[in-house]
N, C-alpha and C positions, 0 to 999 in steps of 0.2 A: 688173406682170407676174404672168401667173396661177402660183402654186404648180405644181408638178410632177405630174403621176398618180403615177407613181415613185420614188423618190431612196432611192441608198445613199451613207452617207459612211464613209469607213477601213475597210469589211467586211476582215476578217480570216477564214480559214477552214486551218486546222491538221489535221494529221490525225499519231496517233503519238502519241509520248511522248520525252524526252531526246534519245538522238544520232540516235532516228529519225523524228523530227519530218518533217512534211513539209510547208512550207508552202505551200499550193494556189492561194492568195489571199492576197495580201499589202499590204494595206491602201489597197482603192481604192474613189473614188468614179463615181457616172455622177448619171443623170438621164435620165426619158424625158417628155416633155408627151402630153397627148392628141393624135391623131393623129400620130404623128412614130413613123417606124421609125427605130430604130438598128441599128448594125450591133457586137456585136464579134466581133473576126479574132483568129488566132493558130495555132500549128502545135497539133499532140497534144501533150497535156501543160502548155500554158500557162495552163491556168486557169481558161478559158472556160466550158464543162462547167460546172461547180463553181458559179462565178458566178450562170450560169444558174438553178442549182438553188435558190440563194439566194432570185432574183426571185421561183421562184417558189412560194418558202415547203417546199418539199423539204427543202434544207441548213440545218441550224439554224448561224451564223456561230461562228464560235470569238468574235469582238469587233465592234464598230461600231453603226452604225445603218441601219434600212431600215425607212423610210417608203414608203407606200401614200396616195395622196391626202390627205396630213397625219399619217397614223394609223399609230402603229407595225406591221410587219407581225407581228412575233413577239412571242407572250406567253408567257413561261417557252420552253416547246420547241415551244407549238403558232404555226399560223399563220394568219391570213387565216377569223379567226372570224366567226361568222356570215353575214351577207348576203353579206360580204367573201369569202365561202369560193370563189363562181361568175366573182366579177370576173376573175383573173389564170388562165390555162389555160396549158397547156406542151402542145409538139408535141416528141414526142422523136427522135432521129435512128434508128432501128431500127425503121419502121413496123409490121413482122409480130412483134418484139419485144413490142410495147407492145398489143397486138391481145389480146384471148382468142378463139385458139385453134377453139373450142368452139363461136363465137358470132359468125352472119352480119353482112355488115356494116352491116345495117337494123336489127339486134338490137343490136347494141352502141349507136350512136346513139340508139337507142330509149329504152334503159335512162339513158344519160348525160341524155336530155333529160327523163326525166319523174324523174331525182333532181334536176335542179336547179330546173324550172319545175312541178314536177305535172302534173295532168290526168290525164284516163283514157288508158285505153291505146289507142286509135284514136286521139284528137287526135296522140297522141305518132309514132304509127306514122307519120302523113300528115305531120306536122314533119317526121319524119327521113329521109321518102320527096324531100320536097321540098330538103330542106338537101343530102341525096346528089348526088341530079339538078344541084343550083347547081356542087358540086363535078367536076360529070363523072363522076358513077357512076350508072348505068341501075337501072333497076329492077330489068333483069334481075340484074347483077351483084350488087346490093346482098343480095339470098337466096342469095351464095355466101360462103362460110367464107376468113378471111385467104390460108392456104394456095392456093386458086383465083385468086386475085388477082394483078396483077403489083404490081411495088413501087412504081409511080405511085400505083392506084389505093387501096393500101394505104394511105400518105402520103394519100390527098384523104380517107379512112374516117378518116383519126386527126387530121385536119384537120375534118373535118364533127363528128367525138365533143366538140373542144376548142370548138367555135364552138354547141353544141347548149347550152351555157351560157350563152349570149351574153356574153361577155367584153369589159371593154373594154381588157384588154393580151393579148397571145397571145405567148409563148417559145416561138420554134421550134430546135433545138437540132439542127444540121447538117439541117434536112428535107431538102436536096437530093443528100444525097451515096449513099444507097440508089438512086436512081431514074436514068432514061435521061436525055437531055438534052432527049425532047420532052414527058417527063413534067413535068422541069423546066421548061420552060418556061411549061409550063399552071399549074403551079402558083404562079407568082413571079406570072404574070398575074392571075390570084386575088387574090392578096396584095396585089396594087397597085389591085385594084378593093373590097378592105377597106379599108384605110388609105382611098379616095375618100371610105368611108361613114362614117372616126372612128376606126377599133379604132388602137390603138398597138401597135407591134407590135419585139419585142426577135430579133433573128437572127444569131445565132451560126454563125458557119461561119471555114472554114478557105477557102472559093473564093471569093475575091475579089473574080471577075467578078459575083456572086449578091450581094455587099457592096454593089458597086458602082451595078448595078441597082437596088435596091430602098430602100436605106435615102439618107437625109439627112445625119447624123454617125457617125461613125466610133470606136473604141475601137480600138487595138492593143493587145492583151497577149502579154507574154514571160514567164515563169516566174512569174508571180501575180501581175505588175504592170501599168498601162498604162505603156508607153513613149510612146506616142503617141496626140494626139484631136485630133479638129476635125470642120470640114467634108468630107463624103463627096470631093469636087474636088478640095478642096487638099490631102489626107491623099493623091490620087491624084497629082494634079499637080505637087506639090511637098512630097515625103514629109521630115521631118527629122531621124528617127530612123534611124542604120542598118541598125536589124530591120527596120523598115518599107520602106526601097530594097531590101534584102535579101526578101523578099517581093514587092512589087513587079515585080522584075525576076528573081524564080523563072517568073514566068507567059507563056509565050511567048505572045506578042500583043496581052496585054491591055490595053497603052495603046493600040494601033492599033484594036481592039476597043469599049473604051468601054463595054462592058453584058456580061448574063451572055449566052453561047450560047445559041441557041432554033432 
């Protein structure tokens, strides 16, 4: 069995000091292979966030380990050095959050693809022209500033910046919960036609149905712990944990449903 692209074991992640310690992350393991989405679930507050930030070399852990295709990902407080620095991208849940402001969304892409891959600045422009267009953003659109945008198209710009690295893991951290449900949709569709080409892909959300949809295994977390993994099915079909029935059966329809809304 081939090694993992990703593996954390006991990550721990603390935040505080004495009675006001917080612990955010309370010592779990996962695992992602090359093309395999996973999925972790859980309300606000459980942890997930945090974890996320771990993968993706953001959160330096309070303890544990996290491995990157064999290789630790953290040295002292830095992460994912050298070559290593383009592989792992994150998609954050606040698309015009994470946007400058300032800067069209041809120019943002621009700039992301020629610090990771160089080249001059036309090659870069016609990359980022083309990478937009795959995502559903026109040409037109793409010479307009975050603010002009709605929050699909926002999300597919902050989705095209993370992918102008060519990565082969992508953290998307709630993408779908800013956008409409037919933004959503185009964009899950996306997702499922990367994963066809390789990328592995980590999705953190609290909607279930977008869980269910798109990833293979499952992670439940409750207050920085997994309570619950397995199979995306059986995690559906025959939950064992009572956070996990309790979840489950918050969501009206979604057993009758079977995939995210589109």
């Amino acid at each position: 069995m081939s090694r993992p692209l990703i593996e954390v074991k006991d990550i721990k992640v603390t935040f505080g000091t004495g009675k006001s310690t917080v612990r955010a992350v309370d010592g779990v393991s996962l695992s992602v292979a090359a093309g395999e989405a996973i999925g972790i679930v859980g309300e606000s507050g459980s942890g997930k966030s945090t974890l996320a930030r771990v993968l993706a070399g953001i959160q330096v852990p309070t303890a544990g380990e996290a491995y990157f295709d064999g290789e630790p990902i953290f040295e002292g407080r830095k992460a994912y050095q050298g070559e290593r620095r383009r592989a792992v991208q994150m998609v954050f849940q606040d698309p015009y959050g994470s946007l400058n402001p300032r800067m069209t969304a041809i120019a943002t892409v621009q700039e992301a693809m020629k610090f990771h891959q160089g080249g001059n600045s036309e090659e870069a422009k016609q990359s980022s022209l083309d990478l937009l267009s795959r995502m559903g953003v026109s040409a037109k659109d793409s010479r307009r500033k975050p603010i002009l945008l709605s929050g699909g198209q926002r999300q597919r710009v902050s989705v095209a910046r993370a992918l102008s690295a060519r990565p082969s893991l992508l953290i998307a951290d709630e993408p779908t919960s800013a956008i409409d449900q037919s933004a959503q949709a185009q964009l899950l569709n996306l997702f499922t036609e990367l994963l066809n080409e390789g990328l592995s892909i980590v999705l953190v959300s609290h909607d279930l149905g977008v869980i269910r949809y798109l990833t293979s295994r499952v992670y439940v977390m409750h207050l920085g712990i997994f309570v619950e993994e397995g199979e995306t099915e059986q995690i559906f079909n025959d939950p064992q944990h009572a956070y996990t029935q309790t979840l489950i059966e918050s969501i009206p329809g979604l057993e009758r449903r079977g995939a995210a809304s589109a």
